[in-house]
TITIMAR-145891 format. One record per atom (N, C-alpha, C, O): atom name; x, y, z; residue in one letter; residue number from 1. Coordinates in Angstrom, 3 decimals, decimal comma, always signed. Each point is the difference from the previous one (the first is absolute). Layout:
TITIMAR-145891
atome / x / y / z / residu / num
CA / X / Y / Z / A / NUM $
...
***
This chain:
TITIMAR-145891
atome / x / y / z / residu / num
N / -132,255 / +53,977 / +48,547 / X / 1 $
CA / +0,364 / -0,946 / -1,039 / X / 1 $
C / -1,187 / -0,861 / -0,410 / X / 1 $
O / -0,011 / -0,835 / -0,904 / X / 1 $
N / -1,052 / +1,197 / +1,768 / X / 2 $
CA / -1,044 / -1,559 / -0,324 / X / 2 $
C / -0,758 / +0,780 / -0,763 / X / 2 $
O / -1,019 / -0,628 / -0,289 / X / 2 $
N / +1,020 / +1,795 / -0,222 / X / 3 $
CA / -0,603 / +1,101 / -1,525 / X / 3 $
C / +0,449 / -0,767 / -0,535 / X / 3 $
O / -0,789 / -0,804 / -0,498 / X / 3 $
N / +2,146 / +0,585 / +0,284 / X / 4 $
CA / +0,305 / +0,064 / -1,570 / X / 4 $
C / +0,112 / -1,764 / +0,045 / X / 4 $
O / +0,529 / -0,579 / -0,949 / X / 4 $
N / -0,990 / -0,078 / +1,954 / X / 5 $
CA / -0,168 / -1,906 / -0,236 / X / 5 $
C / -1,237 / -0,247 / -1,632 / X / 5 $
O / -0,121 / -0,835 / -0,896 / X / 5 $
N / -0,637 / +2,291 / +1,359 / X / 6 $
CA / -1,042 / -0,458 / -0,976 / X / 6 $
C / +0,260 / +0,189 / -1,631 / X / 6 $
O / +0,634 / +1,050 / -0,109 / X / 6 $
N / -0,877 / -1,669 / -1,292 / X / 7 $
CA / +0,633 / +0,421 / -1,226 / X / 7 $
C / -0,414 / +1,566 / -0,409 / X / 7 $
O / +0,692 / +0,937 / -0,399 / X / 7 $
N / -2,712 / -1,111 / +0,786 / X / 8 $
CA / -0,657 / +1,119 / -0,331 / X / 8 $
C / +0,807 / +1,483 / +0,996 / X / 8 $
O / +0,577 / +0,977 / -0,476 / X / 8 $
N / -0,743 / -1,199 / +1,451 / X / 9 $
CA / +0,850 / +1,332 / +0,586 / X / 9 $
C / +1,714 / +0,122 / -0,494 / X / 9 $
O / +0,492 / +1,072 / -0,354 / X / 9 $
N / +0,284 / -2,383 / +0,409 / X / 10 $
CA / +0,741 / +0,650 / -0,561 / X / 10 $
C / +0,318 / +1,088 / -0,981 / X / 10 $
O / +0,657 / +1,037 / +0,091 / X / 10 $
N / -1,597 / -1,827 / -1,432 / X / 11 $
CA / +0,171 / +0,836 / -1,036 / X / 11 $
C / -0,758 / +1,545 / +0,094 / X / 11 $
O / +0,177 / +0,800 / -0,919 / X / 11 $
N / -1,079 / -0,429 / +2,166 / X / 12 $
CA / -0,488 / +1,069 / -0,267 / X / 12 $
C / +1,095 / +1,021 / +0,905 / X / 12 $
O / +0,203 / +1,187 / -0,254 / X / 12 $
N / +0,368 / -1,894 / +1,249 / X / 13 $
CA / +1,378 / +0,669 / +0,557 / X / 13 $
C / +0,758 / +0,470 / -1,121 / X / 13 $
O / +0,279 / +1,180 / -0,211 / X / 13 $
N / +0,001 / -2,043 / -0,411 / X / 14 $
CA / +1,609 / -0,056 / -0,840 / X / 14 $
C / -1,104 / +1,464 / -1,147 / X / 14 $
O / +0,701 / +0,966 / -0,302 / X / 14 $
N / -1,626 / -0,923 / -0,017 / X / 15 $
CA / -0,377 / +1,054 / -0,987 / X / 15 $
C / -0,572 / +1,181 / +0,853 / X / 15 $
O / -0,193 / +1,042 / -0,625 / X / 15 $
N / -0,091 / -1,048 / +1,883 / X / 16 $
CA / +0,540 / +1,479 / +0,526 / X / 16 $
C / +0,943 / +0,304 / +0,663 / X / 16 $
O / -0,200 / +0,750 / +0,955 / X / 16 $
N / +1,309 / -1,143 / -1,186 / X / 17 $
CA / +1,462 / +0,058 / +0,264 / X / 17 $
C / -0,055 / +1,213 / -0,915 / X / 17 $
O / +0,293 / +1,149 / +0,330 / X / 17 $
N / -0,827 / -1,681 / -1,873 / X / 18 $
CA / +0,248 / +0,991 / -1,022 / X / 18 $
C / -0,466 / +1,249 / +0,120 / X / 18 $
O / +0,654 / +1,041 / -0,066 / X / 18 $
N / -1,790 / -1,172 / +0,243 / X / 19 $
CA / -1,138 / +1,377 / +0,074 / X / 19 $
C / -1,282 / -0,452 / +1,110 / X / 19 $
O / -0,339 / -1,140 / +0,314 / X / 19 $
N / -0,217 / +2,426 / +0,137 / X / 20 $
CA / -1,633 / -0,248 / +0,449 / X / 20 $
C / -0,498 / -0,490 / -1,038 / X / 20 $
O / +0,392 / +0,085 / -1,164 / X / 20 $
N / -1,675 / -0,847 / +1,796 / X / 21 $
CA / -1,320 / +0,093 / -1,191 / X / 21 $
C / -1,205 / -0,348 / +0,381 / X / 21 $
O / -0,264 / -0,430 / +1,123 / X / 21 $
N / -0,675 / +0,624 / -2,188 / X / 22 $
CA / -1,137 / -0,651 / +0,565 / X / 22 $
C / -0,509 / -1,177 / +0,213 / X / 22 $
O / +0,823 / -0,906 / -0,130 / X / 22 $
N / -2,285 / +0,462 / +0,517 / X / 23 $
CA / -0,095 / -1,348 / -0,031 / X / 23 $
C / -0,460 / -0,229 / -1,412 / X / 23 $
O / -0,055 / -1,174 / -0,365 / X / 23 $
N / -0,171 / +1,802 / -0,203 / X / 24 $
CA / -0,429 / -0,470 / -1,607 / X / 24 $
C / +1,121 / -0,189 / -0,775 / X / 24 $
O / -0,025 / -0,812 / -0,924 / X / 24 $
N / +1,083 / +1,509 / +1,203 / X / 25 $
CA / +1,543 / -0,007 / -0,900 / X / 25 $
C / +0,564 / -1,322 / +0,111 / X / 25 $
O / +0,364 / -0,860 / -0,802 / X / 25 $
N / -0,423 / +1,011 / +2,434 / X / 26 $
CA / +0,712 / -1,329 / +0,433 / X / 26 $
C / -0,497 / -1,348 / -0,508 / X / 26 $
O / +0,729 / -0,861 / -0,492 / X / 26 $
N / -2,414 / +0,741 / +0,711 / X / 27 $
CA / -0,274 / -0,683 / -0,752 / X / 27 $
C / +0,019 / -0,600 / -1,593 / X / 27 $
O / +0,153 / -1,143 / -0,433 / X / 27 $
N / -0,345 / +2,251 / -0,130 / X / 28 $
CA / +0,576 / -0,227 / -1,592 / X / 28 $
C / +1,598 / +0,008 / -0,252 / X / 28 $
O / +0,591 / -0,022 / -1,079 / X / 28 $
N / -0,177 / +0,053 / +2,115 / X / 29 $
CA / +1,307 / -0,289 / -0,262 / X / 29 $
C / +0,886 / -1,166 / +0,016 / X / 29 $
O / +0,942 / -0,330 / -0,721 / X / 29 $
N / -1,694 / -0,387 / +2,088 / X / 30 $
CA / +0,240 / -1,099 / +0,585 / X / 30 $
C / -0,620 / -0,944 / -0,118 / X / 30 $
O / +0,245 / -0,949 / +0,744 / X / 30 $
N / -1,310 / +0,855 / -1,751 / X / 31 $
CA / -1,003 / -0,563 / -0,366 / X / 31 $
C / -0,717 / -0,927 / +1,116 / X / 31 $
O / -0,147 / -1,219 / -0,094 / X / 31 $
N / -0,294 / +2,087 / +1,235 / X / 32 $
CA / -1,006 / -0,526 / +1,157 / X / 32 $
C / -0,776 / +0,083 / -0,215 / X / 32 $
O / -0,123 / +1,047 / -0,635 / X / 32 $
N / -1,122 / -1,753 / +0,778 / X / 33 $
CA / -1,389 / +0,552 / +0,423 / X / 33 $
C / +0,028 / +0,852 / +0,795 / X / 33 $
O / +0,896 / +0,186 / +0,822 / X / 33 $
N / -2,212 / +0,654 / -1,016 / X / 34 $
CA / -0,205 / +0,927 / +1,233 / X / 34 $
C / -0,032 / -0,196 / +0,974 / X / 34 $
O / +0,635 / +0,638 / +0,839 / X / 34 $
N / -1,402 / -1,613 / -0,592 / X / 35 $
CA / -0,302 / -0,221 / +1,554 / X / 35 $
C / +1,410 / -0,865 / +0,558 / X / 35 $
O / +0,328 / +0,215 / +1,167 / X / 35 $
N / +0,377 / -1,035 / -1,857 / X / 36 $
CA / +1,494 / -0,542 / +0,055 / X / 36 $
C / +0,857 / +1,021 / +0,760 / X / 36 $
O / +0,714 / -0,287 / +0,962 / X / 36 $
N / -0,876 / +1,660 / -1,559 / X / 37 $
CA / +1,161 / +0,922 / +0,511 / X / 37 $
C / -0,625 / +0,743 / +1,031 / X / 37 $
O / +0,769 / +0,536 / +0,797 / X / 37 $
N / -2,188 / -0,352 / -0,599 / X / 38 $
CA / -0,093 / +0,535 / +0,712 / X / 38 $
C / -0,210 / -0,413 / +1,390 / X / 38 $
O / -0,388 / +0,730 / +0,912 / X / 38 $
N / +0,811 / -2,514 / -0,813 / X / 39 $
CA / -0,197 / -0,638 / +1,215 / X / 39 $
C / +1,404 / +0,568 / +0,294 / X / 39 $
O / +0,225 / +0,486 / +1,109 / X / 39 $
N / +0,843 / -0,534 / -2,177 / X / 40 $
CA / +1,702 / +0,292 / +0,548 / X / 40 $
C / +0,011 / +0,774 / +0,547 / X / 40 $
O / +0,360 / +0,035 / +1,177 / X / 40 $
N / -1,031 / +1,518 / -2,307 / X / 41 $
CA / +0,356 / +0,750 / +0,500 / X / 41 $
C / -0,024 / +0,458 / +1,762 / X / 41 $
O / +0,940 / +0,516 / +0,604 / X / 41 $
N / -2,529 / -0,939 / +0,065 / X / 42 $
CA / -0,467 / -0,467 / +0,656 / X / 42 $
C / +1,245 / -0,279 / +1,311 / X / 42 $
O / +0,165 / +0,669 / +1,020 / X / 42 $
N / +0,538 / -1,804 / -1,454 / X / 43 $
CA / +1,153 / -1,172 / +1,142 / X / 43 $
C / +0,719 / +1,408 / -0,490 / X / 43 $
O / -0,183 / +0,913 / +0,806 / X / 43 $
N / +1,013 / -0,538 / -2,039 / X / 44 $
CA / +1,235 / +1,133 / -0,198 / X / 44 $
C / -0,649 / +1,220 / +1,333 / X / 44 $
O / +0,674 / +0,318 / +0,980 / X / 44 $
N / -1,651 / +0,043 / -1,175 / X / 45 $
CA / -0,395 / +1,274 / +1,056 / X / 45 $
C / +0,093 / -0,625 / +1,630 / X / 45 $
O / +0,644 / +0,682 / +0,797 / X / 45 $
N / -1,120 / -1,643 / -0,426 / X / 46 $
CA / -0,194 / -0,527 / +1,358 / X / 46 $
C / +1,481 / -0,629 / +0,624 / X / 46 $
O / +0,239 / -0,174 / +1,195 / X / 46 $
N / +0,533 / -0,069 / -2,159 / X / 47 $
CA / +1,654 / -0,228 / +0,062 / X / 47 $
C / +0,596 / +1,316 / +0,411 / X / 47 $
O / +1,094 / +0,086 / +0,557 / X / 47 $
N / -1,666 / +0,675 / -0,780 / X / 48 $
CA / +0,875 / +1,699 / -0,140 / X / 48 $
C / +1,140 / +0,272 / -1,285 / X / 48 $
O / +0,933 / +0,802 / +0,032 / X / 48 $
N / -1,210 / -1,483 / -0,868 / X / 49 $
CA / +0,591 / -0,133 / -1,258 / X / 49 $
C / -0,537 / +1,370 / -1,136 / X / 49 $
O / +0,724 / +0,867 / -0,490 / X / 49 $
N / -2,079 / -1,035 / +0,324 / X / 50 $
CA / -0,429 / +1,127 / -0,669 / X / 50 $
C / -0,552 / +0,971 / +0,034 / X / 50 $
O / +1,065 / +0,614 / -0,070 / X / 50 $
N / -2,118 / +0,528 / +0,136 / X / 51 $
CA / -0,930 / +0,991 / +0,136 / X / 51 $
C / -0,113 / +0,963 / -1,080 / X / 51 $
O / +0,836 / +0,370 / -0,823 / X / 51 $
N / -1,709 / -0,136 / +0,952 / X / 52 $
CA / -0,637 / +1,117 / -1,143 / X / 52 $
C / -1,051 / +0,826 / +1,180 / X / 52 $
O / -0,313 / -0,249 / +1,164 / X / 52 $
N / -0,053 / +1,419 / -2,202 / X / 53 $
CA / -0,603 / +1,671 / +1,320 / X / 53 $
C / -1,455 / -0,993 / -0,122 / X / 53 $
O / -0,560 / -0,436 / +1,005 / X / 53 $
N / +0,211 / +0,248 / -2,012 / X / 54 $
CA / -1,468 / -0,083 / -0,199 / X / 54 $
C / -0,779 / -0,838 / -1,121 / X / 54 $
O / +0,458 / +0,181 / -1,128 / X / 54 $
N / -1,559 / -1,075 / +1,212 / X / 55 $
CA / -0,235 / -0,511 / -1,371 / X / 55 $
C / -0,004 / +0,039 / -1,273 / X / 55 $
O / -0,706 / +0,819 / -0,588 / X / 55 $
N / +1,455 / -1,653 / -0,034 / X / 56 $
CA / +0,098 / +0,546 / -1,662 / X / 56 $
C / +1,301 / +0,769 / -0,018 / X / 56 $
O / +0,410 / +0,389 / -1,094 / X / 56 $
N / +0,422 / -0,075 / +2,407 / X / 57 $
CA / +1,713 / +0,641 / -0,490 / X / 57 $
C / +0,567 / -0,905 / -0,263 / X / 57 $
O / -0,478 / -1,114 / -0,215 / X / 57 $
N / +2,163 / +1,587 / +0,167 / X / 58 $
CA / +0,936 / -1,413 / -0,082 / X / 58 $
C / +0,237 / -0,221 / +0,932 / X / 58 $
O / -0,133 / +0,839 / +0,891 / X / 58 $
N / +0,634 / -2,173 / -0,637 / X / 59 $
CA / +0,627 / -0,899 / +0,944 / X / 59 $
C / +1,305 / +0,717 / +0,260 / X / 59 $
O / +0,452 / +0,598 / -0,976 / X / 59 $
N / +0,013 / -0,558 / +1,725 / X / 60 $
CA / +1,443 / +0,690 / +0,216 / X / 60 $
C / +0,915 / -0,818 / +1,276 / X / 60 $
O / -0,063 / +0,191 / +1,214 / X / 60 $
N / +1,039 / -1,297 / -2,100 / X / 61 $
CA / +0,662 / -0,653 / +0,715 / X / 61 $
C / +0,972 / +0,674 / +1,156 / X / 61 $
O / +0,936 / +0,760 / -0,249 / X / 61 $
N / -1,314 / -1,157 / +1,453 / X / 62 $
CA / +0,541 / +0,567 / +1,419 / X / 62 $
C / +1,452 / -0,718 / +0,149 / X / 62 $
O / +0,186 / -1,157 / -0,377 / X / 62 $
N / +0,849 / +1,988 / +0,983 / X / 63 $
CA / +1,533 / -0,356 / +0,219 / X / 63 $
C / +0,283 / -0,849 / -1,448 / X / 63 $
O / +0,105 / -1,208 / -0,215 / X / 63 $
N / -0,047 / +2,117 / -0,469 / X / 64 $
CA / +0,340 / -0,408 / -1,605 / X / 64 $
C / +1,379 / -0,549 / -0,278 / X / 64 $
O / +0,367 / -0,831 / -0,831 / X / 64 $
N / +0,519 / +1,734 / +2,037 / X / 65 $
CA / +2,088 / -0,450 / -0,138 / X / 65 $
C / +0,144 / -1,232 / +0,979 / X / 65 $
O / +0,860 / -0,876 / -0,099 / X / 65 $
N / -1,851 / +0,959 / +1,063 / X / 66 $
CA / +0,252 / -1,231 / +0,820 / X / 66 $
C / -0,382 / -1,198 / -0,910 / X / 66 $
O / +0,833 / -0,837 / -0,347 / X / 66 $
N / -2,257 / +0,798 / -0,053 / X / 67 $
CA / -0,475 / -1,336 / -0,549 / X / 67 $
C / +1,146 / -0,076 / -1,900 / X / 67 $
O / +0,141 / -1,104 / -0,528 / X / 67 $
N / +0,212 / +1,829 / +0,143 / X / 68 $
CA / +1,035 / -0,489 / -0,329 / X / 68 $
C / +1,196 / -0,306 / +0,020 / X / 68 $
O / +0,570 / -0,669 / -0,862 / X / 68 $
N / +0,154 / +1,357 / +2,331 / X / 69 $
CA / +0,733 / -0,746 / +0,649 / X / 69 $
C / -0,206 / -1,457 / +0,059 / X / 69 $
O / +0,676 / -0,706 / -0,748 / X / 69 $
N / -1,509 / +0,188 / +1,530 / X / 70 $
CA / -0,802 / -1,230 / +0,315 / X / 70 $
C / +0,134 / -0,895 / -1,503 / X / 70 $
O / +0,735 / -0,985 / -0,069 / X / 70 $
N / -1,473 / +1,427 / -0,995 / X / 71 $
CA / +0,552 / -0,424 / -0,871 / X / 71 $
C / +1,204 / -0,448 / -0,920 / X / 71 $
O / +0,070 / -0,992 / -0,725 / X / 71 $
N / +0,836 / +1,964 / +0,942 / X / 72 $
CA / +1,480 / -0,102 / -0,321 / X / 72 $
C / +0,582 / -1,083 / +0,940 / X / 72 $
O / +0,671 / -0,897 / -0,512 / X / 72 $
N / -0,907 / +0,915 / +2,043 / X / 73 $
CA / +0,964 / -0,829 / +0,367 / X / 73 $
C / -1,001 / -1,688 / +0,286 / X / 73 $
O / +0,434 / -0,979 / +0,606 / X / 73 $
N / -1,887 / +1,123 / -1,298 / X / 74 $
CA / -0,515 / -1,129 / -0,713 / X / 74 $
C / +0,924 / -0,864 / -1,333 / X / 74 $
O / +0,156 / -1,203 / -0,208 / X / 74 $
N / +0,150 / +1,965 / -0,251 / X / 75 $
CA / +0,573 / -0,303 / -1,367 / X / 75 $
C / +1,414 / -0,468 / +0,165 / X / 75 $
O / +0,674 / -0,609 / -0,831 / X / 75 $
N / -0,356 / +0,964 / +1,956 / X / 76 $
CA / +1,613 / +0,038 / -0,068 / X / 76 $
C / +0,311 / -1,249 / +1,081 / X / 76 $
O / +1,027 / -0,670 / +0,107 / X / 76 $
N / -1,713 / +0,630 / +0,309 / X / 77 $
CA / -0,221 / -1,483 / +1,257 / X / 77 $
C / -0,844 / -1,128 / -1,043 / X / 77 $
O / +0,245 / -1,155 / +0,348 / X / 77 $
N / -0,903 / +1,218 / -1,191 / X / 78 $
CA / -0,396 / -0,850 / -0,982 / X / 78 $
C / +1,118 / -0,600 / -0,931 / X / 78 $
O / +0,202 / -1,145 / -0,406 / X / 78 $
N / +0,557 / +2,540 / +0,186 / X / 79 $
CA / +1,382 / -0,704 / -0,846 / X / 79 $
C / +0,919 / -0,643 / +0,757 / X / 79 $
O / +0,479 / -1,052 / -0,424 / X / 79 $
N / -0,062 / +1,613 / +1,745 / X / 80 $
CA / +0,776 / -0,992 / +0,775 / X / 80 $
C / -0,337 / -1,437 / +0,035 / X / 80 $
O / +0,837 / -0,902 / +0,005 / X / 80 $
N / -1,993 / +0,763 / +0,018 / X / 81 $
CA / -0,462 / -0,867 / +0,469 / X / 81 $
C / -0,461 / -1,075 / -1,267 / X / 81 $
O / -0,289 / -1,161 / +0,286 / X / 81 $
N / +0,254 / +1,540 / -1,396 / X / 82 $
CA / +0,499 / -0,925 / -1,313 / X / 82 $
C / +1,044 / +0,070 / -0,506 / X / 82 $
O / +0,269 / -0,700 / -0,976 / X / 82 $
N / +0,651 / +1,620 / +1,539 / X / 83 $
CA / +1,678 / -0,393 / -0,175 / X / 83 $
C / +0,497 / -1,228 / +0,975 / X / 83 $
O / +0,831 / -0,887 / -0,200 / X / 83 $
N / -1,643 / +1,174 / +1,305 / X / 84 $
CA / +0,266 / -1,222 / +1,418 / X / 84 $
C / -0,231 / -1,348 / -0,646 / X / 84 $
O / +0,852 / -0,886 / +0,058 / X / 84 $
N / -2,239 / +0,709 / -0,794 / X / 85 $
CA / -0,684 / -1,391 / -0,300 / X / 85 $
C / +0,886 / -0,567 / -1,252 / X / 85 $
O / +0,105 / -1,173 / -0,361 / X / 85 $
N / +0,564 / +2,454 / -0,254 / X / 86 $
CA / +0,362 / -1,092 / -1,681 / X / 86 $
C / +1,278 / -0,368 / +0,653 / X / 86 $
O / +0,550 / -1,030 / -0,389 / X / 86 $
N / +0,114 / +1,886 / +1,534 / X / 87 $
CA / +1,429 / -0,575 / +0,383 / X / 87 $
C / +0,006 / -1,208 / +0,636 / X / 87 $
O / +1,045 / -0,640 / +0,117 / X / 87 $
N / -2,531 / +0,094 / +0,486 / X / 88 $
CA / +0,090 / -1,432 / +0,982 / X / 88 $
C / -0,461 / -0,584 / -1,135 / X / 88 $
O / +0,454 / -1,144 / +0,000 / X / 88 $
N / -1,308 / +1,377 / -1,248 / X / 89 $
CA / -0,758 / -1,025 / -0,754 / X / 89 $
C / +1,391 / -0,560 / -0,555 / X / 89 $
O / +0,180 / -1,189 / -0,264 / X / 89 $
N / +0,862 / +2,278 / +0,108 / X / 90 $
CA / +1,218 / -0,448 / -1,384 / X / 90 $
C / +0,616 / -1,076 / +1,299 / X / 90 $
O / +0,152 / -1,126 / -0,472 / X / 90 $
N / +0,218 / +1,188 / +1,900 / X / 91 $
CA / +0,476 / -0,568 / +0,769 / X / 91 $
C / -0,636 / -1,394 / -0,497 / X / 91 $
O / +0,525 / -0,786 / -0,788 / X / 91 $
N / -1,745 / +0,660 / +1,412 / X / 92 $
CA / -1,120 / -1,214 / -0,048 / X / 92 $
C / +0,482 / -1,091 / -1,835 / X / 92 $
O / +0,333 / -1,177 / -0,145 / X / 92 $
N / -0,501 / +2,123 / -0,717 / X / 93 $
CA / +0,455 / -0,375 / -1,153 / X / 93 $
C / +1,082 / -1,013 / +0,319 / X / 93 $
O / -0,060 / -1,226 / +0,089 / X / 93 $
N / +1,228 / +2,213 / +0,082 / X / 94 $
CA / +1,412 / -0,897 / +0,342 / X / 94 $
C / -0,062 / -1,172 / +0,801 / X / 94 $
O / +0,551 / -1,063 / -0,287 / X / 94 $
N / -1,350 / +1,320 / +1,466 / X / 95 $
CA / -0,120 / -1,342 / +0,995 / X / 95 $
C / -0,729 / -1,190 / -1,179 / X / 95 $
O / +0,480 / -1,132 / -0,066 / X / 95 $
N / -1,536 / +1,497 / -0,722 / X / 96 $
CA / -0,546 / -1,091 / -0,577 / X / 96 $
C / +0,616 / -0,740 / -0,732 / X / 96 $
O / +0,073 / -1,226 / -0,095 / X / 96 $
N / +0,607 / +2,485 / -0,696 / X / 97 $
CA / +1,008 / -1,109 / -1,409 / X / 97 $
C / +0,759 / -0,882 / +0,917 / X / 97 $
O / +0,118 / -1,191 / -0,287 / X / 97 $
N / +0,429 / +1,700 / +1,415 / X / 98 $
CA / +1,308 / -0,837 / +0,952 / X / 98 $
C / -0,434 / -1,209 / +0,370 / X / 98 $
O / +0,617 / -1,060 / +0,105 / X / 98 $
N / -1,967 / +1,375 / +0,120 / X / 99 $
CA / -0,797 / -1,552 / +0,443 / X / 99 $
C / -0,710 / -0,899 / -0,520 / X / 99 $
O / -0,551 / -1,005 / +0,449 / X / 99 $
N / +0,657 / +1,699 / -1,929 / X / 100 $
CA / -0,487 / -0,656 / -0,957 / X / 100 $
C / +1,649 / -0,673 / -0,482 / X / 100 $
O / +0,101 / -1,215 / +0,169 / X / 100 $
N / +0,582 / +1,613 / -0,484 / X / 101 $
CA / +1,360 / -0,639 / -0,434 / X / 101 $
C / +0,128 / -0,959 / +1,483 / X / 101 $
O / -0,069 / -1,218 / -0,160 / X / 101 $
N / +0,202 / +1,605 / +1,204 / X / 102 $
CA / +0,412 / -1,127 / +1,301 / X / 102 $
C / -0,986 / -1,564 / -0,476 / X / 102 $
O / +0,277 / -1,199 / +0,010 / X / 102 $
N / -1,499 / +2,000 / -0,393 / X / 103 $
CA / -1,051 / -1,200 / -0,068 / X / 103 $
C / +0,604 / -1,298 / -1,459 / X / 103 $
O / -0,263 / -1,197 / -0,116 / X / 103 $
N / +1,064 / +2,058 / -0,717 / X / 104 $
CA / -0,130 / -0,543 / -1,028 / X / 104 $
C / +1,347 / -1,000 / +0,002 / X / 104 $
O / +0,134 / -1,005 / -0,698 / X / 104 $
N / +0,612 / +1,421 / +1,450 / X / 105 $
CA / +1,089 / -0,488 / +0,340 / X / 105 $
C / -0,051 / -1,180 / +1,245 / X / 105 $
O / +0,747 / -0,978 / +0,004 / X / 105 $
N / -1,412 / +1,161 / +0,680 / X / 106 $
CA / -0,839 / -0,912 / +0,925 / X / 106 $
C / -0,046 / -1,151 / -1,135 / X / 106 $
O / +0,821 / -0,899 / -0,186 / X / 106 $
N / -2,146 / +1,210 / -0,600 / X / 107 $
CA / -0,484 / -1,131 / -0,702 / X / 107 $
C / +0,782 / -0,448 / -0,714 / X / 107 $
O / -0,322 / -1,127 / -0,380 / X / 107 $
N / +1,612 / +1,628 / -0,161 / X / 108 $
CA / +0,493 / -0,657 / -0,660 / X / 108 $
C / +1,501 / -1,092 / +0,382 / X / 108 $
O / +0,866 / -0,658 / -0,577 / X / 108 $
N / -1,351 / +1,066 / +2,028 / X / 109 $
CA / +1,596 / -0,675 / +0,866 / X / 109 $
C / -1,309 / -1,286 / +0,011 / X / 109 $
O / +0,354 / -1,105 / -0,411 / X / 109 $
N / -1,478 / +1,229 / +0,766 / X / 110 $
CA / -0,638 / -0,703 / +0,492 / X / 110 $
C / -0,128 / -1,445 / -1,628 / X / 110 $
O / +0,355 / -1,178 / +0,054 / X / 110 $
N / -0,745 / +1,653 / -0,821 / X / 111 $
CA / +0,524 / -0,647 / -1,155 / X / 111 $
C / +1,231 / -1,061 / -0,445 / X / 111 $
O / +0,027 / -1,124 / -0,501 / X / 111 $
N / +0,721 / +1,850 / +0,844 / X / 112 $
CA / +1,482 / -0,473 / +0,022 / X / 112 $
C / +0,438 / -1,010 / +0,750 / X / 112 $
O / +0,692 / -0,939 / -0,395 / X / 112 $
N / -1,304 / +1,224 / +2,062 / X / 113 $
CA / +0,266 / -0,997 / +0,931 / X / 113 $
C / -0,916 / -1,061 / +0,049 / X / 113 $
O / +0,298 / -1,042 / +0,585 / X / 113 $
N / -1,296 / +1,184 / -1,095 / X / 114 $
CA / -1,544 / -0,872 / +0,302 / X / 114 $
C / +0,189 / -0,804 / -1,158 / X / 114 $
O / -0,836 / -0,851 / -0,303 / X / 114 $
***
């Protein structure tokens, strides 16, 4: 998981999900510098994430169904997990108006009696 922490590897994951390629494709694709992708590529190979036979082939993303496994149940634990936050934010909401009306009602007993 600590591949895909980075933006630059993500996105070169998520585009050989699609296909192999090279480092020049990838680059004009992803609009890296050279030397940018080729530090990734670099961490992607030493991760056990990518390989290619020989200099100048394509990159050829390794356990291609797993790491998008990995991805899918990324996505799907991301949505839980902003379905989780808007259901306590709408909670939090309710507590405020309540304590904003308690407050207002406060001040206004306080008015009345004072």
């Amino acid at each position: 998981m600590a591949a895909l922490g980075d933006p630059e590897r993500w996105q070169i994951v998520l585009r050989l999900l699609e296909s192999d390629a090279t480092q020049k494709q990838l680059s004009a694709e992803l609009g890296l510098s050279s030397a940018t992708l080729s530090r990734r590529m670099n961490e992607l190979e030493l991760m056990g994430l990518v390989a290619r036979e020989r200099s100048h082939s394509p990159y050829v993303l390794l356990f291609r169904q797993p790491v998008l496994k990995v991805l899918q149940a990324g996505a799907e634990l991301a949505e839980a997990v902003s379905t989780r936050q808007a259901t306590v934010d709408q909670a939090k909401t309710k507590d405020l108006r309540r304590l904003e009306f308690l407050g207002k009602a406060d001040d206004q007993l306080r008015e009345r009696d004072g």
